[in-house]
C-alpha positions as CSV (number, residue, x, y, z in Angstrom):
1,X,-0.5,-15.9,5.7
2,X,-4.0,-17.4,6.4
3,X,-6.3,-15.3,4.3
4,X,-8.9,-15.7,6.8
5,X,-6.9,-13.9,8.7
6,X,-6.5,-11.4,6.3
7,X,-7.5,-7.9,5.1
8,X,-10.2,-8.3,3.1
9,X,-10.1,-5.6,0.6
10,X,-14.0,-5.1,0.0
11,X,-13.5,-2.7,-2.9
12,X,-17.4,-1.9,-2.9
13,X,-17.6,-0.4,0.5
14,X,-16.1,2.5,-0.1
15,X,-18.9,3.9,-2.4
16,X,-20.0,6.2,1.1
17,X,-17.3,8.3,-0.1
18,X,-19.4,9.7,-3.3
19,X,-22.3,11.1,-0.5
20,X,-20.8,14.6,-0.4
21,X,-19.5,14.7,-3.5
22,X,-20.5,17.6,-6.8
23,X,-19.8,18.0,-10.0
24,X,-17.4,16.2,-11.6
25,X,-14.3,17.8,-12.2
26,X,-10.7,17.0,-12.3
27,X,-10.7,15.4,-8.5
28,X,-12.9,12.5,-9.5
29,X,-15.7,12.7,-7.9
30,X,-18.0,9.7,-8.4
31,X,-21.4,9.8,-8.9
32,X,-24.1,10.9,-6.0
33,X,-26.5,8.7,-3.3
34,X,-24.7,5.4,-3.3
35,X,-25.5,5.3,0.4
36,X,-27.4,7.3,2.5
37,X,-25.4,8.9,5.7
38,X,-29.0,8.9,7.7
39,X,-27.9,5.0,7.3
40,X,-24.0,4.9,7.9
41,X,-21.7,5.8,10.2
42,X,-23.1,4.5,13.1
43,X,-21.2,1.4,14.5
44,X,-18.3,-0.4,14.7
45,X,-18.6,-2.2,11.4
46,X,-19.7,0.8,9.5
47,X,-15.9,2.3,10.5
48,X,-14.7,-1.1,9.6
49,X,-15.9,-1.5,6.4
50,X,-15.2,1.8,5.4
51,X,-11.7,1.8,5.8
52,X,-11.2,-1.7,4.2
53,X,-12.9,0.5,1.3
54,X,-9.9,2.7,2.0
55,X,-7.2,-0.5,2.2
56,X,-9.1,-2.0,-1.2
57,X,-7.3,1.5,-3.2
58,X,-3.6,0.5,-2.6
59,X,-1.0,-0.1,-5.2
60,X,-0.8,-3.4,-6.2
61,X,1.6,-5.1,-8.8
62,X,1.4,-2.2,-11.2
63,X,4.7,-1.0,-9.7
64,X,6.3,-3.4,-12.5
65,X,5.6,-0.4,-15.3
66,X,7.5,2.1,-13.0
67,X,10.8,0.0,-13.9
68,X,9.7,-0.5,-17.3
69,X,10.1,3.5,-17.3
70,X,13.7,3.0,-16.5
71,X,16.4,0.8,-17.8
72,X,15.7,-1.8,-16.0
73,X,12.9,-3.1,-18.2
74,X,10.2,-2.6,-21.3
75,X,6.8,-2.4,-21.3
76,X,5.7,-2.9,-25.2
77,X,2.2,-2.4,-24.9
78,X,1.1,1.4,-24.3
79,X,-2.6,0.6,-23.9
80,X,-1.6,-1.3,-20.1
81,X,0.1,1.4,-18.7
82,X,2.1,5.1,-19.8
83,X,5.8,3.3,-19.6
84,X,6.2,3.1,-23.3
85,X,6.1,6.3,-23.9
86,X,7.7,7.7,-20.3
87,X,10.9,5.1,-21.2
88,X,10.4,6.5,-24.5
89,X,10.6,10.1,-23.4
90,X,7.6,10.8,-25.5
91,X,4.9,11.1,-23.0
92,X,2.5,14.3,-23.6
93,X,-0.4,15.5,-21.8
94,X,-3.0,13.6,-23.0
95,X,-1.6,10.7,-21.2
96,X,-2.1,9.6,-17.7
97,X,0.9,8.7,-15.8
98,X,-1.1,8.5,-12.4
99,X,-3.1,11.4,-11.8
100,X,-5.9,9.9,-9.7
101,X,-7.4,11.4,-6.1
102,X,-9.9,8.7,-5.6
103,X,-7.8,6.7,-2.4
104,X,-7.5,10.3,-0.7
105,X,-10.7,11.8,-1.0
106,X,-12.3,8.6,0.3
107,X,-9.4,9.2,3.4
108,X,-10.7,12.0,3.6
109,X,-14.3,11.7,3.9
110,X,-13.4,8.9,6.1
111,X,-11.4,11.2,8.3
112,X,-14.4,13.9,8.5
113,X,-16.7,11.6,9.3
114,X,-15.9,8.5,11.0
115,X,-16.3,10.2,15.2
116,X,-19.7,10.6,14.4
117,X,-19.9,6.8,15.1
118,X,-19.7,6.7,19.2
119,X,-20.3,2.9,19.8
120,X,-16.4,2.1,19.6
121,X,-13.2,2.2,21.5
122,X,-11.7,5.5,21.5
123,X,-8.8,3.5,21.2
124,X,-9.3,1.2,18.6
125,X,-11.0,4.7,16.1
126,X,-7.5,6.6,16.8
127,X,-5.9,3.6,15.3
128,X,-8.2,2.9,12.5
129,X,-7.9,6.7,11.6
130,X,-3.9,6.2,11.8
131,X,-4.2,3.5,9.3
132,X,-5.9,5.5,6.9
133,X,-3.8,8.9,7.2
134,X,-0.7,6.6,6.4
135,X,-2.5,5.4,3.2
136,X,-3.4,9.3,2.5
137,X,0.6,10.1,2.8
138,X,1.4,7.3,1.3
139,X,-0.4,8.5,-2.4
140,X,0.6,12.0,-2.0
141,X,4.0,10.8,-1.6
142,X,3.7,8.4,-5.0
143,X,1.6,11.5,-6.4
144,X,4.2,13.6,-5.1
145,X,7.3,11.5,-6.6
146,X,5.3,11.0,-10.0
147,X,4.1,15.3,-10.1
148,X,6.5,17.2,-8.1
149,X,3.7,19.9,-7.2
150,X,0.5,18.3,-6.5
151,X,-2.7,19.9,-5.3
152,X,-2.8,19.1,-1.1
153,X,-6.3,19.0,0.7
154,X,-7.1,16.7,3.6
155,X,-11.2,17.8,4.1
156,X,-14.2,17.4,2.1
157,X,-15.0,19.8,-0.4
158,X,-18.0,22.2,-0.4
159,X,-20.0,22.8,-3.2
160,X,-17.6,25.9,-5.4
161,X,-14.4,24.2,-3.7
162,X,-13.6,21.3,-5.9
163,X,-10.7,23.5,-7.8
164,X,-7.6,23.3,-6.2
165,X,-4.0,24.9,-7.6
166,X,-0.8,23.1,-7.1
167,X,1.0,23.0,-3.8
168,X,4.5,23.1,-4.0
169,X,6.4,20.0,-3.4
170,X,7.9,20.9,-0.7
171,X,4.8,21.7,1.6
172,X,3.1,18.6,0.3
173,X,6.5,16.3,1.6
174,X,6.4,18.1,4.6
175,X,2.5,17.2,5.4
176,X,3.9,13.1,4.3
177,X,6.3,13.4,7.3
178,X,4.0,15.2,9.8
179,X,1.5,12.4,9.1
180,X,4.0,9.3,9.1
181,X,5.5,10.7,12.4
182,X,2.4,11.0,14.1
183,X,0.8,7.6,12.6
184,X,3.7,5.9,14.2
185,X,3.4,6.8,17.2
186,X,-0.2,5.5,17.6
187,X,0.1,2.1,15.3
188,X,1.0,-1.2,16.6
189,X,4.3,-3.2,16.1
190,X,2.4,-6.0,14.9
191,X,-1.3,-7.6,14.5
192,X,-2.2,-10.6,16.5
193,X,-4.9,-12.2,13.7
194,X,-8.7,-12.0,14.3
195,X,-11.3,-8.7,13.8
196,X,-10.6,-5.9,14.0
197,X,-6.4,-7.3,14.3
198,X,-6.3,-8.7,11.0
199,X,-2.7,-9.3,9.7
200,X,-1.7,-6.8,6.7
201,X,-3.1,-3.8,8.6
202,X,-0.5,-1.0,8.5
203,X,2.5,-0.9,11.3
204,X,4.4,1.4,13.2
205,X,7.2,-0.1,10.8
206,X,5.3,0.6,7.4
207,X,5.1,4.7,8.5
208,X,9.0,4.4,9.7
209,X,9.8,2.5,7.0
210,X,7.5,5.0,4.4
211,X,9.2,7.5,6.3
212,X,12.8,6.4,5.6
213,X,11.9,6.3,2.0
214,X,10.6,9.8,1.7
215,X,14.2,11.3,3.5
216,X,16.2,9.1,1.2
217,X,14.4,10.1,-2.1
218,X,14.7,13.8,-0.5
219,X,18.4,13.6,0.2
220,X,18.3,14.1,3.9
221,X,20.3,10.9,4.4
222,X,20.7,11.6,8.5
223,X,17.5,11.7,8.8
224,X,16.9,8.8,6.5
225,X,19.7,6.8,8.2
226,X,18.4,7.7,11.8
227,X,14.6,6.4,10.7
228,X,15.7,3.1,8.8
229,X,18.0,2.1,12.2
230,X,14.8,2.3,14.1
231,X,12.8,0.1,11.8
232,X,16.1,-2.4,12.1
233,X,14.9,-2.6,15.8
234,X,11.5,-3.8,15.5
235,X,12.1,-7.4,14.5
236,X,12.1,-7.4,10.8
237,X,14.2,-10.5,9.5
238,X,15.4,-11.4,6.1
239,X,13.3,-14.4,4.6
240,X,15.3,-17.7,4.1
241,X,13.7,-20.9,3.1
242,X,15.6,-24.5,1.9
243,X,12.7,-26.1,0.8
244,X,12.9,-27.9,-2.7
245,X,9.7,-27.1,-4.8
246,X,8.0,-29.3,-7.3
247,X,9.9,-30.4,-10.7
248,X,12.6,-27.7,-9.4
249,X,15.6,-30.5,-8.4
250,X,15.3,-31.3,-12.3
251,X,17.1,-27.9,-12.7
252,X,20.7,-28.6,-13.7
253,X,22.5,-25.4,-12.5
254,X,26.1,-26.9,-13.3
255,X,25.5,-25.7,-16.4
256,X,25.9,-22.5,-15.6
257,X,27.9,-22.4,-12.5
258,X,31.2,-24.2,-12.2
259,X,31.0,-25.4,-8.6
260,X,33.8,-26.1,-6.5
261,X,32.1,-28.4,-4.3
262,X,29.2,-29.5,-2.4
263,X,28.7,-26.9,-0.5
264,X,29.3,-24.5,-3.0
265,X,26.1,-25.9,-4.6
266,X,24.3,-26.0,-1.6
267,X,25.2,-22.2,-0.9
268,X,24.0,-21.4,-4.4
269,X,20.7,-22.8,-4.3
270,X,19.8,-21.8,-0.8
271,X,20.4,-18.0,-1.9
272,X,18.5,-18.5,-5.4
273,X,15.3,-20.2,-3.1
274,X,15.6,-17.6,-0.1
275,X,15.4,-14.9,-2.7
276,X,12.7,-16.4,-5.5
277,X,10.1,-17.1,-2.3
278,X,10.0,-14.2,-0.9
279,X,7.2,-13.3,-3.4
280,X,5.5,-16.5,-3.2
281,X,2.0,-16.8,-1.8
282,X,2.9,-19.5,0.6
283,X,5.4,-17.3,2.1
284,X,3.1,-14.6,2.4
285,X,3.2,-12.6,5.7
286,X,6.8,-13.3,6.3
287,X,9.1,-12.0,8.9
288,X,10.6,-9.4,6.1
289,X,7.2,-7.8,4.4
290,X,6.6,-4.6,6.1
291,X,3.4,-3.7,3.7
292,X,2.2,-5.2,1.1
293,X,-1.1,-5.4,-0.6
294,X,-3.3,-8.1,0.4
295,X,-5.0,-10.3,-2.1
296,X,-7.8,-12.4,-1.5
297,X,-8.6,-15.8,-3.9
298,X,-11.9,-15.6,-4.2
299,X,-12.0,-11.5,-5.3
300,X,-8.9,-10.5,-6.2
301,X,-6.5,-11.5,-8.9
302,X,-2.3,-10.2,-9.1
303,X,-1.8,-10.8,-12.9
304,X,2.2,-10.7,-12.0
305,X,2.1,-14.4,-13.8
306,X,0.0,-13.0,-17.0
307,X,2.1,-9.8,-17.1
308,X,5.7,-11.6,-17.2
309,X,5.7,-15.2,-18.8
310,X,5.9,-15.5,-22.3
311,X,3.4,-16.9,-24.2
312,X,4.5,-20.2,-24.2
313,X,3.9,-20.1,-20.5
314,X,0.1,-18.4,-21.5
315,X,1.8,-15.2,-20.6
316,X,1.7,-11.8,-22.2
317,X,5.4,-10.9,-21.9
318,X,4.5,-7.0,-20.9
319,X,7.7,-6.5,-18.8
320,X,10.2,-7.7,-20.2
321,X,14.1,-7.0,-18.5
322,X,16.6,-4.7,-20.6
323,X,20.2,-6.4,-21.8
324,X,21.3,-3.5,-18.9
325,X,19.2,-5.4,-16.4
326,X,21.0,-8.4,-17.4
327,X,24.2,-6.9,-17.2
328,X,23.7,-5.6,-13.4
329,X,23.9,-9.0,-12.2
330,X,27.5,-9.7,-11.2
331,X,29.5,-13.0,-10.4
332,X,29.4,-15.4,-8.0
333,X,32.5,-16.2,-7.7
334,X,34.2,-13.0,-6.9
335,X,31.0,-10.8,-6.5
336,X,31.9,-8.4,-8.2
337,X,30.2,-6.7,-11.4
338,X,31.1,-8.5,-15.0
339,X,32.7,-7.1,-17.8
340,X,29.4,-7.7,-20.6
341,X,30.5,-8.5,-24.4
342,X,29.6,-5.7,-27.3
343,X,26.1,-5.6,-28.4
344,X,28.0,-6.9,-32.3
345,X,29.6,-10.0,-30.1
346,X,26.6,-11.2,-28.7
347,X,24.3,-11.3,-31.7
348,X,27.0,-12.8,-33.8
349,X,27.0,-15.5,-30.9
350,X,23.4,-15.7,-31.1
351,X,23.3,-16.1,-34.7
352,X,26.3,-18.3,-34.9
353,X,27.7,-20.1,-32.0
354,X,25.2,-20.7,-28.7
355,X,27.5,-22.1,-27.5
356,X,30.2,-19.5,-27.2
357,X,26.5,-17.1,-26.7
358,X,25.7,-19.4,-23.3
359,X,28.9,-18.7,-21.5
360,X,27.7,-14.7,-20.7
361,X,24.9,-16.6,-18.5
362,X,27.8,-18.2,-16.5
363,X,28.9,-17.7,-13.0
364,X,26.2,-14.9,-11.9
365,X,24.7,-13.6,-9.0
366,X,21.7,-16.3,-7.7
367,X,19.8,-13.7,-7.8
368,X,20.2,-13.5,-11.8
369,X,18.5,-17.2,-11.7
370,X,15.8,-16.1,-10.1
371,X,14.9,-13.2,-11.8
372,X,15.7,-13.5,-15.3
373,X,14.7,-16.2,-18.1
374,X,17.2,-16.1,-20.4
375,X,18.4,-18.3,-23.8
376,X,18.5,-21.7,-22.4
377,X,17.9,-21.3,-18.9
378,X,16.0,-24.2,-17.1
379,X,12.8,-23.2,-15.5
380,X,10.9,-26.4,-14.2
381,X,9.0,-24.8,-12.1
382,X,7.0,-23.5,-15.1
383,X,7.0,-27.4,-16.6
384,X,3.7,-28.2,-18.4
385,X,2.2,-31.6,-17.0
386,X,3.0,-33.5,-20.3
387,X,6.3,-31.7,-21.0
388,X,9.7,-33.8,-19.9
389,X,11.6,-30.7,-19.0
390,X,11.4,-26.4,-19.5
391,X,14.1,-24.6,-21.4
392,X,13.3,-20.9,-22.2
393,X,14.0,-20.4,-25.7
394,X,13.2,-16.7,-27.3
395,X,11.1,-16.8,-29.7
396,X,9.3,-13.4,-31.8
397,X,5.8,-13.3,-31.9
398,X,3.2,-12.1,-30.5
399,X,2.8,-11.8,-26.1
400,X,6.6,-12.8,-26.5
401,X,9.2,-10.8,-25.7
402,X,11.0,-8.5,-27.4
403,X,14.5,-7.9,-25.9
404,X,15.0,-12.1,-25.6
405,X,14.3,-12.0,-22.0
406,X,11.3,-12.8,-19.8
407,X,11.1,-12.0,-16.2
408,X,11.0,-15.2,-13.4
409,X,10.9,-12.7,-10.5
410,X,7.9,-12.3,-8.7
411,X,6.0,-15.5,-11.0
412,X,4.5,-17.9,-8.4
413,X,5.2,-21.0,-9.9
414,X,2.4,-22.2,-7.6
415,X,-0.4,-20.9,-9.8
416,X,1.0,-21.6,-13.0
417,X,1.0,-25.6,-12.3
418,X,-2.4,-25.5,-10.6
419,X,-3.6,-23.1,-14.0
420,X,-5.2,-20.8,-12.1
421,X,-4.7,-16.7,-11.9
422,X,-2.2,-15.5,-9.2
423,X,-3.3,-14.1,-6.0
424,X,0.2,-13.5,-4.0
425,X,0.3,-10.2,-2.0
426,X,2.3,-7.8,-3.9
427,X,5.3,-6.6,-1.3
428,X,5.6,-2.9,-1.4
429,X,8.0,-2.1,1.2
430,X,10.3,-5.5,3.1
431,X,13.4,-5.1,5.1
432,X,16.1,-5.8,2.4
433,X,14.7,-2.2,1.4
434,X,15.3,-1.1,4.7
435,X,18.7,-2.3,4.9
436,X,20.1,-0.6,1.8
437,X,18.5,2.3,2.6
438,X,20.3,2.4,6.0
439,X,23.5,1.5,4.1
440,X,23.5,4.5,1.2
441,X,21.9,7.1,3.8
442,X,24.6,6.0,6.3
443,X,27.6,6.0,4.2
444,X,26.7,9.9,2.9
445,X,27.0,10.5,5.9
446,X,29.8,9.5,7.1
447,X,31.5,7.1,4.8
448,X,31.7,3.4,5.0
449,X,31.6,1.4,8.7
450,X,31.0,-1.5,10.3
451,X,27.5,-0.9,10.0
452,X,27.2,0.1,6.7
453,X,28.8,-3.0,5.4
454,X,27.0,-5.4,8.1
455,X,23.5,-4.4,6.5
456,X,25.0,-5.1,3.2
457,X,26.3,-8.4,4.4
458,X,23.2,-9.3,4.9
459,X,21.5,-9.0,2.2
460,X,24.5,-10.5,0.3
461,X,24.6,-13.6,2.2
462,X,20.9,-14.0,2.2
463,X,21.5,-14.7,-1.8
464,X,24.6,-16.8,-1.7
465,X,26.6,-13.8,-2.4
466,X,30.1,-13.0,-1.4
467,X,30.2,-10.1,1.2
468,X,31.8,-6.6,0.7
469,X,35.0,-6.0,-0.3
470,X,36.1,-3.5,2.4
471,X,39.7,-3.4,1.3
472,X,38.2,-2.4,-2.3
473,X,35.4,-0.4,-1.6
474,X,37.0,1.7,1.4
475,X,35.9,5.2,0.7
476,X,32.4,7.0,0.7
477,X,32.5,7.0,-3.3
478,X,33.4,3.3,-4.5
479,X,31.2,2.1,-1.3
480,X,28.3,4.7,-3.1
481,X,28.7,3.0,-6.5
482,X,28.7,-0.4,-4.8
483,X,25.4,0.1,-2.9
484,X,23.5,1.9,-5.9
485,X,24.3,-1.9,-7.8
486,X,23.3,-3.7,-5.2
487,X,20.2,-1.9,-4.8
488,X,19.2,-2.2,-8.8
489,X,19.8,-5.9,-8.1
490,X,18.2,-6.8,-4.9
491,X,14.9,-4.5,-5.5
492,X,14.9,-5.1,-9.4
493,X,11.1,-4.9,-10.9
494,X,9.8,-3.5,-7.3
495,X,9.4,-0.2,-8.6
496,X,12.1,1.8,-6.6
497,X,14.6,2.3,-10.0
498,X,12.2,4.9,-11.0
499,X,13.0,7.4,-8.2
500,X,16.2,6.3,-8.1
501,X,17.6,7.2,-11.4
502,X,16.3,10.6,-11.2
503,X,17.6,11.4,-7.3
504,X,20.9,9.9,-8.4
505,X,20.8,12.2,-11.2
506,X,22.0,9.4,-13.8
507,X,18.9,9.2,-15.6
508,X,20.5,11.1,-18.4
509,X,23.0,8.8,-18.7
510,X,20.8,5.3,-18.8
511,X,18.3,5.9,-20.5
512,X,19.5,4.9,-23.5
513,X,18.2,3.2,-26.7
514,X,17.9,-0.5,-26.1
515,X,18.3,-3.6,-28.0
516,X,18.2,-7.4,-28.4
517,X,19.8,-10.2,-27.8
518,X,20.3,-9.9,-31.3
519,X,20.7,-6.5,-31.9
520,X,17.3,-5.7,-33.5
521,X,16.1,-2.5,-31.9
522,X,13.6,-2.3,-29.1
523,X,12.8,1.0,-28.4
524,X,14.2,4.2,-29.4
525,X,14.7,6.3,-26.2
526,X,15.4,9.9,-25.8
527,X,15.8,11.4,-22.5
528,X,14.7,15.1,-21.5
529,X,14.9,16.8,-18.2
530,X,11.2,17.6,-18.1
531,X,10.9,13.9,-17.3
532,X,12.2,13.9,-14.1
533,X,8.7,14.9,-13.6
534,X,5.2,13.8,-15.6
535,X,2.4,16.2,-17.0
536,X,-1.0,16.4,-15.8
537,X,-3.6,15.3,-18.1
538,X,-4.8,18.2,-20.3
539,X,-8.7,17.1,-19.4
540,X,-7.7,17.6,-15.9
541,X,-6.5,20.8,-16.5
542,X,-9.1,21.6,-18.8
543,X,-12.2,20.7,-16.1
544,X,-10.0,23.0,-13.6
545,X,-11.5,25.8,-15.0
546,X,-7.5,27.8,-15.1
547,X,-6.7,26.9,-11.9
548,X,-4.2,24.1,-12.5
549,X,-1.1,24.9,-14.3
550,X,0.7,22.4,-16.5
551,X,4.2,21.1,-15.8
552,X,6.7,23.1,-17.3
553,X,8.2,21.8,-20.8
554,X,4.5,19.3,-21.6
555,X,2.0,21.6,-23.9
C-alpha cells in the first residue's frame, strides 16, 4: 500500500476527547482543557482529524500475547503483557488483562459532538460516524470476549455519572450487532485512495466480517455462516505471490522435505511464499486484508521483529511457540496430522543424536516453514551481511527462547536486513478467516458439503497443501476436528486461539504444563474455570466507589 495513501494514525488529535471529561475514576478520564471546543468542531478537518484520533487507538500487534495465553505459545516476560500469568492460570486482580475505555469514550465524544460541524457532506459525516461506531463495537466486543460483563455507555458523561455497573454480556453483544448491522449498511466496499478515501478506512466487509466473528464466538453458526457467505461476495481473494526474495534461494529445503519432483518443489515453495507475505509490508493492502492497523514509517513502529527473533537476530524472543504449536503442523505429503515422539524421545535425541532429532522437522505443512524457527532450520532471509548462511540454533540465555523455538511468522525480513524497526500493518481480520469461519459455522449446521470443503480447499491449496479428505472426514464430527486444526494452523499467533479454546470448551484439556525441546520445564500451568473470563483491576473497582463488582472466583 502507498502510505501516502494511507491512514495516518495522528495519535495526538484525539486529546479533544478530555474537554468534557471529570474526575478521574475508573473510566480513564484524561486530564482537562487540551483543546478548547469554542475552537473545534467546526470544519471538515476538525471531523477528520478527530476520528483519525479515533483510528490511532486500534489494536495493533499486541494480539501476539493473546496466543501466548493459550497453547499455542509463551510469553516469558510478565512486565510486556498479563499472558504469563493468564497461561499460567495465576492472574489476580491487581493485574490488567485489558481493562481500558479510552478508544470508546473518545467514540463517544466524537459521536456527541461531531453534527455540530455543518460545513460537510451529510453524506460523507454519516460515513465518518459509521467508521467510528464500528471501532466502538469492535472494543466492546474484545472488552466483551476478555470480561464477559462489561459496563455499556455510548454518551458522554455528566459530572456524578462517571460510575457505571456491569451490563450483562448478553445486552452488551447484542448493542455489537445492532451497530455492525447498521454500519454496514452505510460503509463503502472499498476506498479509492486520496482525502477523505484513504485506503485502510473501515469496509462494509470489516463490520460483516466483525460481524461473522461475534455469531461464531457466540455459537449462532447460521447466522455466522449466513454473514461470512456474504463477505465471500465482496471480492476478497486469497494472497499468492512467487516472487523469490533476497538470500532466500540459498535455503535448501530438500533437507527437510523429500521431493518427488520438480514440481513438487515448486508447489512447496509457492505455498511457504504465498503464506510468509501475506504479513509483509510490501504486500500491505492486499486483496485478502479486510482490517488491519495502519502503520506509518515515520511515527509508528510494529515491534513484531523485536518481539519474535532471538537475540541472535537482536530480538527479544517474547513469543515464543509451544512443542504443541509445533505439533499442530501436519504433513505434506498426506496432509494429514503427525504422530509427534514422547517428550523422553525427543530430548534424548536432542542430547544424543541430531540427527535422528532432525527427522521430526521432516515432511510438514509449508506453513510450518514459515512460521516456526526450529533446531537447524535455514532462515536466509534473517542472514547478517557478513554471515555466509543462517541456521537457527537454540541457544539459553538471555532475550532467547525458552521452549527452543522462535517464531518466523509475521517477521518482515525486509526490516531486519535494512536494520531498521518494522512498520508492516498488523492484519486483524483477512479472508482465510472468513473462509474457515464459513466452513465450522456451516458444517454445524448441516454437516459437511461441497461448500464447506471448497472454502477449506482453498485455503489448503493456497499453502501447498493437499485438499480435504472427504472420504475420511465425511461426517459433521471428524470434518469439526479437521477444521478446528486447520484453523490453529492457518490463523496461528493472530490472536483468535484465545476465544477459541474457551468456546470450544477444550481449554481444560490444553492448557497444560509445557516443556522444551529438551525437557527442561517452561512454565507450570494450571487451568481453572474462572479463566474463561479475566478480573477487573482491583483499583478500578476500588475508584468505582461499590458500583463495580468483581468477577466471580478473582478476590
Amino acid at each position: 500500500m502507498n502510505k501516502r495513501t494511507s491512514i495516518y494514525m495522528l495519535t495526538g488529535l484525539l486529546t479533544f476527547g478530555s474537554m468534557t471529561a471529570c474526575q478521574k475514576d475508573f473510566l480513564e478520564r484524561p486530564p482537562l482543557n487540551q483543546l478548547s471546543e469554542d475552537t473545534f468542531w467546526k470544519t471538515e478537518n476538525d471531523v477528520h482529524q478527530a476520528v483519525m484520533g479515533i483510528y490511532a487507538k486500534m489494536p495493533a500487534e499486541g494480539f501476539i500475547y493473546d496466543d501466548a495465553s493459550t497453547d499455542n505459545a509463551h510469553s516469558q516476560y510478565p512486565w510486556e503483557s498479563s499472558a504469563n500469568s493468564v497461561s499460567a492460570g495465576t492472574i489476580t486482580s491487581s493485574e490488567n488483562a485489558g481493562w481500558n475505555f479510552q478508544d470508546i469514550r473518545r467514540a463517544n465524544y466524537f459521536l456527541a459532538n461531531a453534527d455540530k460541524v455543518t460545513v460537510i457532506s451529510a453524506e460523507l459525516l454519516e460515513r465518518y460516524k459509521a467508521e467510528v461506531r464500528f471501532l466502538r463495537a469492535f472494543s466492546y466486543f474484545n472488552l466483551m470476549n476478555t470480561f464477559g460483563n462489561v459496563p455499556l455507555f455510548t454518551t458522554v458523561f455528566n459530572p456524578g455519572e462517571e460510575n457505571v455497573a456491569r451490563t450483562p454480556r448478553k445486552d452488551v453483544q447484542d448493542f455489537i450487532l445492532s451497530e455492525l448491522d447498521a454500519v454496514s449498511k452505510v460503509l463503502p466496499k472499498t476506498y479509492g485512495g486520496g482525502r477523505p478515501n484513504e485506503k485502510g478506512r473501515i469496509t462494509k466487509g470489516a463490520a460483516l466480517a466483525l460481524k461473522s466473528r461475534v455469531y461464531l464466538y457466540d455459537g449462532q453458526y447460521a447466522e455466522a455462516a449466513k454473514t461470512a457467505a456474504e463477505v465471500m461476495t465482496l471480492g476478497y481473494t486469497l494472497f499468492t505471490s512467487n516472487e523469490a526474495l533476497k538470500n532466500e534461494n540459498l535455503d535448501d529445503y530438500t533437507k527437510w522435505v523429500d521431493f518427488t519432483d520438480a514440481n513438487d518443489k515448486a508447489n512447496f515453495l509457492r505455498g511457504l511464499r504465498n503464506y510468509e507475505r501475506i504479513f509483509y509490508q510490501k504486500n500491505e493492502g492486499n486483496g485478502e486484508v479486510i482490517l488491519d492497523r495502519q502503520y506509518i514509517q515515520q511515527l509508528d513502529v510494529n515491534s513484531i521483529n523485536t518481539y519474535l527473533l532471538p537475540a541472535s537476530r537482536g530480538g527479544w524472543s517474547s513469543v515464543t511457540p509451544t512443542q504443541a504449536m509445533v505439533d499442530a503442523y501436519g504433513d505434506y505429503k498426506t496432509g494429514e496430522a503427525i504422530v509427534p515422539v514422547t517428550a523422553d524421545q525427543r530430548a534424548d535425541w536432542y542430547a544424543n543424536d541430531r540427527v535422528a532429532f532432525a527427522k521430526e522437522y521432516k515432511n510438514r505443512d509449508p506453513r510450518f516453514y514459515a512460521s516456526i524457527l526450529f533446531e537447524g532450520a535455514e532462515a536466509n532471509a534473517f542472514k547478517g551481511d557478513k554471515e555466509t548462511g543462517y541456521y537457527f540454533t537454540w541457544t539459553s540465555g538471555s532475550n532467547f527462547s525458552m521452549t527452543g523455538y522462535n517464531f518466523r511468522k509475521l517477521v518482515d525480513p525486509s526490516f531486519f536486513t535494512a536494520n531498521i524497526d518494522n512498520h508492516a500493518n498488523a492484519i486483524l481480520i483477512r479472508y482465510a478467516e472468513i473462509l474457515l469461519t464459513f466452513a465450522e459455522a456451516q458444517n454445524e449446521v448441516s454437516g459437511p458439503n461441497g461448500d464447506v470443503y471448497d472454502a477449506l480447499d482453498k485455503i489448503r491449496t493456497r499453502a501447498g497443501m493437499p485438499v480435504v479428505n472427504r472420504t475420511k472426514y465425511a461426517s459433521k464430527e471428524t470434518l469439526r476436528e479437521f477444521i478446528r486444526s486447520e484453523r490453529r494452523v492457518e490463523l496461528a499467533l493472530e490472536g483468535q486461539r484465545l476465544m477459541d479454546i474457551r468456546r470450544w470448551k477444550i481449554a481444560p484439556q490444553v492448557m497444560k504444563t509445557i516443556y522444551a525441546v529438551n525437557k527442561n520445564l517452561v512454565q507450570t500451568r494450571v487451568w481453572d474455570d474462572k479463566l474463561y473470563v479475566m478480573p477487573i483491576p482491583q483499583i478500578e473497582i476500588d475508584k468505582s466507589n461499590g458500583v463495580l463488582v468483581q468477577t466471580p472466583g478473582y478476590n
